[in-house]
C-alpha positions as CSV (number, residue, x, y, z in Angstrom):
1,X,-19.1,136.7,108.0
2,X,-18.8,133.7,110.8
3,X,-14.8,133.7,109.7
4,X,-14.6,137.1,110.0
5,X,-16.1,137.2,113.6
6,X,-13.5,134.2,114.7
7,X,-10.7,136.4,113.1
8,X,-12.1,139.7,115.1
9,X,-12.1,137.7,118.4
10,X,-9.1,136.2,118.4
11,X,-7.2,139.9,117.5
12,X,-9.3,141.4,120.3
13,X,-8.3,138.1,122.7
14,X,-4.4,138.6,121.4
15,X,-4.9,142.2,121.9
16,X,-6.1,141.7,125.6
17,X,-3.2,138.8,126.3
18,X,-0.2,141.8,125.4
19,X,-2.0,144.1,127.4
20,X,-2.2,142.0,130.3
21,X,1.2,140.8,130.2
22,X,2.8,144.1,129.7
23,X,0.7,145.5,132.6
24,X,2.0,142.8,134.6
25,X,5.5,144.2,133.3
26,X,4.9,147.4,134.2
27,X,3.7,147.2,137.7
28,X,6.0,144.4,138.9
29,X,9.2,143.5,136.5
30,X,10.6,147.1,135.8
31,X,10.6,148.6,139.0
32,X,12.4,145.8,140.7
33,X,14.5,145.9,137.6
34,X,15.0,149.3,138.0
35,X,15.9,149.1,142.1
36,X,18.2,146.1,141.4
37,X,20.2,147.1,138.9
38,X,20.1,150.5,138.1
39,X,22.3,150.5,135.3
40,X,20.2,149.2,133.0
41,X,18.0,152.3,133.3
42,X,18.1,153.2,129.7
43,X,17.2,149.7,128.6
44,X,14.0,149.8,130.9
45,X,13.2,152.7,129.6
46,X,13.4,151.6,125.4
47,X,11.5,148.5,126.8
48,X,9.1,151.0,128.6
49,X,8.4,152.7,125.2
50,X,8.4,150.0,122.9
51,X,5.4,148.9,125.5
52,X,4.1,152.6,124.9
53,X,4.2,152.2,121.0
54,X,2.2,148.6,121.0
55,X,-0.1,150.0,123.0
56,X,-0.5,153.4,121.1
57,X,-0.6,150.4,117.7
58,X,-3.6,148.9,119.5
59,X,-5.5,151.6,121.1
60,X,-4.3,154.7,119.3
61,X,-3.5,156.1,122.5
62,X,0.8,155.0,124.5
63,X,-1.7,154.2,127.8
64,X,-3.6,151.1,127.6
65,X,-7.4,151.4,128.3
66,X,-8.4,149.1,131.7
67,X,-9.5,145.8,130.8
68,X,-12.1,143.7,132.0
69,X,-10.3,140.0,131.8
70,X,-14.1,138.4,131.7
71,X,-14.0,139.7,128.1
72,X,-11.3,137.4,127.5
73,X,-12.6,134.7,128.8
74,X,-15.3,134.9,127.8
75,X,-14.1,135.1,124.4
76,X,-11.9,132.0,125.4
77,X,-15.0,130.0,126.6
78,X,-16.9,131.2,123.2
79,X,-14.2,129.1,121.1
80,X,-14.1,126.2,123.1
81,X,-17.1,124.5,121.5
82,X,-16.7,126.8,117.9
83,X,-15.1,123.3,115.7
C-alpha cells in the first residue's frame, strides 16, 4: 500500500504541474500570441483545445478545477525525506 500512495502522489503532483503550466499558457502566452500574430489563430485555438481535452482526461470536466499550489508542495516536501 506505501507504493501505491507514492504512485498516487506523484500522479496528483504531475497532474497539478500541467495544470499549472497550462494556466500559465492560457492567461499569458496565447493572448499575446493571439495579438502578435494573428494568423496563427487556428493553431491557438487546436492548442487551446488539446489543453481542454487534458484537462477534461484529468478532471472529467475541459475547465480545470482552481488549485491550491501548497498541495503541491506539500506533496513535494513529503518526498523529500521518503528514500
Amino acid at each position: 500500500m506505501a507504493r501505491a500512495a507514492v504512485i498516487a502522489d506523484h500522479i496528483t503532483l504531475m497532474s497539478l504541474l500541467v495544470t499549472e503550466h497550462h494556466t500559465g499558457e492560457d492567461k499569458h502566452v496565447w493572448p499575446n500570441l493571439i495579438e502578435r500574430v494573428p494568423g496563427e489563430i487556428p493553431l491557438v485555438h487546436v492548442m487551446e483545445e488539446q489543453h481542454a481535452g487534458v484537462h477534461a482526461g484529468i478532471y472529467g470536466t475541459p475547465t480545470p478545477p482552481r488549485l491550491r499550489p501548497a498541495t503541491g508542495m506539500a506533496l513535494l516536501a513529503g518526498r523529500a525525506g521518503a528514500d
